[in-house]
C-alpha positions as CSV (number, residue, x, y, z in Angstrom):
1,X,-53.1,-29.5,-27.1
2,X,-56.5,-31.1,-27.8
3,X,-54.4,-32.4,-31.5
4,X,-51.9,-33.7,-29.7
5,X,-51.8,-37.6,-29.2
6,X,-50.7,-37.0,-25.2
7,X,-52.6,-34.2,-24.1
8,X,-52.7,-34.7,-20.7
9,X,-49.8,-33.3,-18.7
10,X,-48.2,-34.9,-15.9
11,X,-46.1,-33.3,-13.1
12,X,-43.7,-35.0,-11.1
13,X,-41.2,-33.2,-8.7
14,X,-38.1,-34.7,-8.0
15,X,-34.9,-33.7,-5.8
16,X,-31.6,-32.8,-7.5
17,X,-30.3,-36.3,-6.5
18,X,-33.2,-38.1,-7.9
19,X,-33.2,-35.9,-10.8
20,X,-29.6,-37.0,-11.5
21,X,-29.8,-41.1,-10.8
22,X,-32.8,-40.5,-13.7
23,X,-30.5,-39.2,-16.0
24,X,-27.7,-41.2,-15.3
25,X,-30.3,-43.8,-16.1
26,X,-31.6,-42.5,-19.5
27,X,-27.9,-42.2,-20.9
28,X,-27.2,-46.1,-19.5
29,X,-30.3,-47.0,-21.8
30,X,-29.5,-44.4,-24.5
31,X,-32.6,-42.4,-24.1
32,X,-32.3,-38.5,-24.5
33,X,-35.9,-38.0,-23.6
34,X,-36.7,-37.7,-20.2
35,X,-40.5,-37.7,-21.5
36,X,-40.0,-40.5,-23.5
37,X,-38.0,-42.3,-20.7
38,X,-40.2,-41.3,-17.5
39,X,-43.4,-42.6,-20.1
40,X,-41.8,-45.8,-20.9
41,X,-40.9,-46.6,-17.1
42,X,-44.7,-45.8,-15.5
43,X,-46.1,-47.8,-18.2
44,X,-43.3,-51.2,-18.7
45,X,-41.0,-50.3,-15.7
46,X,-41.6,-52.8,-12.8
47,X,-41.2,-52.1,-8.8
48,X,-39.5,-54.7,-6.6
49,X,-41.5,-55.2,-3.4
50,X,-40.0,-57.9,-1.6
51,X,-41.7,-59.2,2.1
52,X,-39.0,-59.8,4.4
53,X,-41.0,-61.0,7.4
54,X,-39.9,-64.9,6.6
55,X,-36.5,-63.7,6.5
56,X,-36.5,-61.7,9.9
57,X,-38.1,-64.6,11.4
58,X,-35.0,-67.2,9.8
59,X,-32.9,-64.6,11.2
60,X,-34.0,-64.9,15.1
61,X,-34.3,-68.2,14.9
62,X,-30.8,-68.4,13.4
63,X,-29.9,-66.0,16.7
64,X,-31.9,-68.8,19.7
65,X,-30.1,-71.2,17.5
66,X,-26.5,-69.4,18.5
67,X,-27.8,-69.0,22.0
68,X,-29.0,-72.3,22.7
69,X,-25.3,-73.0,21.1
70,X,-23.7,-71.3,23.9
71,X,-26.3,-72.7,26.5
72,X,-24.9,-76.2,25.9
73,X,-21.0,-74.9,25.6
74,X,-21.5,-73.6,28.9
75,X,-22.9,-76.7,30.4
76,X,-20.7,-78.9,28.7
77,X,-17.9,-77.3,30.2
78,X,-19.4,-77.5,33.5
79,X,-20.7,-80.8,33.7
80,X,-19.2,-82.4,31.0
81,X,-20.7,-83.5,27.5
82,X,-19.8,-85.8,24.8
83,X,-17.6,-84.3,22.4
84,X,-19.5,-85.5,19.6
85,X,-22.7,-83.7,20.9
86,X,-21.2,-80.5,20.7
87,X,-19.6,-81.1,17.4
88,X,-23.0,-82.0,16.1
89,X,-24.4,-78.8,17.6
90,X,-22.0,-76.6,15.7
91,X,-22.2,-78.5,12.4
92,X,-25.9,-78.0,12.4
93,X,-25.6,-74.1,13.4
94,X,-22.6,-73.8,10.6
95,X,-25.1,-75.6,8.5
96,X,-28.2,-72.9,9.0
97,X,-25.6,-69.7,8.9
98,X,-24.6,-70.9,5.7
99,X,-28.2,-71.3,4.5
100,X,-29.2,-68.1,6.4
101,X,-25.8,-66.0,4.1
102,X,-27.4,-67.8,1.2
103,X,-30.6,-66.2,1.7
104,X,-29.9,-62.4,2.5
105,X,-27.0,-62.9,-0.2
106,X,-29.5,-63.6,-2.9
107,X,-31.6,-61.0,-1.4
108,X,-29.2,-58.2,-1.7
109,X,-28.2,-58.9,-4.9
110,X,-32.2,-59.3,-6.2
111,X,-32.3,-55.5,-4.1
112,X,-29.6,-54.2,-6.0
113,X,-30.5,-54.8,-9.4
C-alpha cells in the first residue's frame, strides 16, 4: 500500500437504497468506478444548505395576512364597507400569494436539482 498514490482507505456504509441512487448516479455521469466517483464528489461535489427561516416567517405573515382578510370580510358584511376597500384588500393579498408561490416555487426546484 505504502506505493500506492491513495493509500489511505476510507469506509463509508451506505443502505441498499442509497447504495442504488449512487449508482443510478455514476451511470447518469458515465462513471463505472464507484471509487473514482465517491472521490470526485467528496472532493468537487457541493451540498445545498439552504436557511428557510425568512421563508417560514413570509409564510405566517402571508397566513395574518389571510386572516386579517377575513377580519375585514366579516365586518364589512356586518357593518358595511366600501367595496373598493375590500377589493384593494384582496388585490394586495393575491399580490403577496403570488410572490409567496414564486418563492417556494424557486425553492423547490433549487431543492430538486
Amino acid at each position: 500500500m505504502e506505493n500506492r498514490k491513495r493509500n489511505v482507505h476510507l469506509h463509508v456504509m451506505v443502505t441498499p437504497d442509497e447504495l442504488a441512487a449512487i449508482h443510478e448516479r455514476m451511470a447518469e455521469v458515465g462513471i463505472s468506478n464507484a471509487g473514482a466517483y465517491v472521490r470526485k464528489m467528496a472532493l468537487n461535489g457541493y451540498i445545498l444548505h439552504i436557511d428557510l427561516a425568512p421563508v417560514k416567517e413570509l409564510i405566517s405573515l402571508q397566513r395574518r395576512c389571510s386572516n386579517n382578510l377575513n377580519q375585514v370580510a366579516i365586518h364589512a358584511h356586518t357593518y358595511g364597507v366600501y367595496p373598493e376597500e375590500i377589493d384593494g384588500l384582496k388585490r394586495d393579498y393575491e399580490k403577496l400569494w403570488g410572490e409567496v408561490s414564486k418563492v417556494l416555487r424557486e425553492l423547490s426546484e433549487l431543492v430538486a436539482k
